[in-house]
C-alpha positions in Angstrom: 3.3 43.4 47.8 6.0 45.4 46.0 8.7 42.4 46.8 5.9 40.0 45.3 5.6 42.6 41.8 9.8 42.9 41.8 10.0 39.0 41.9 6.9 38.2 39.4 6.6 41.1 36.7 3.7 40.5 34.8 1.7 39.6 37.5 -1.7 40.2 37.9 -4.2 41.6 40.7 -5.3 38.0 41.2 -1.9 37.1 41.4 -1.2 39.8 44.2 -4.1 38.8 46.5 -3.5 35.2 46.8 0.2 35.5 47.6 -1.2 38.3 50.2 -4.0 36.0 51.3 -2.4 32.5 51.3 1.3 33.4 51.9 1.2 36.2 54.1 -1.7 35.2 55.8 -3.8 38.1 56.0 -7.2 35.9 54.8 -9.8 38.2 56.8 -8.7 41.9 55.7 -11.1 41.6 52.8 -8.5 42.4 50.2 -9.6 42.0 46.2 -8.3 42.4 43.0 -10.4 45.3 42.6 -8.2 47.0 46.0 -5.4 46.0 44.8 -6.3 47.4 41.1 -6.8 50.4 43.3 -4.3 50.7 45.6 -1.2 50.1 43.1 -1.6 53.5 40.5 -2.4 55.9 43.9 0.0 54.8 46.5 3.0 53.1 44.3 3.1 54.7 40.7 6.3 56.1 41.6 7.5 52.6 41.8 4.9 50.0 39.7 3.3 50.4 36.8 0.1 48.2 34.8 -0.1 47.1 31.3 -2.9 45.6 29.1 -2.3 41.8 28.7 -5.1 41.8 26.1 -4.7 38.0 25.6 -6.1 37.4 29.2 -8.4 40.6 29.4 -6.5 42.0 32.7 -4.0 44.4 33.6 -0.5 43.0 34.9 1.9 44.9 36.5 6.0 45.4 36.8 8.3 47.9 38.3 8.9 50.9 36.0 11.7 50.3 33.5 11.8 46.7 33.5 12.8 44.4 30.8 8.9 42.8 30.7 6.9 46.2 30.8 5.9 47.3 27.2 7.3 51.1 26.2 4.3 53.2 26.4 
């Protein structure tokens, strides 16, 4: 997952779980955009960050310090 963020900042959760589901085949672990919305801020802040893309209504994320991430 953090390979797929790295490669696509400004990705979004929906984003995430079809390259999880489709790519890395791992269809059956019940993995959502709501998980991943989880999983991202408690296990890889240190590492990823979100952002507001208030044209689409979702949050997208990046790797801290990239060029794409807004300065908070």
């Amino acid at each position: 997952m953090v390979r797929f963020v790295l490669a696509n900042p400004g990705c979004s959760a929906q984003s995430i779980v079809a390259e999880l589901a489709n790519d890395r085949a791992m269809r059956n672990h019940g993995l959502t955009p709501r998980k991943i919305g989880f999983f991202i801020p408690r296990y890889l802040a240190d590492r990823l960050t979100w952002w507001q893309d208030h044209g689409a209504g979702r949050r997208v994320y990046g790797e801290i310090g990239h060029d794409v991430v807004p300065k908070r």
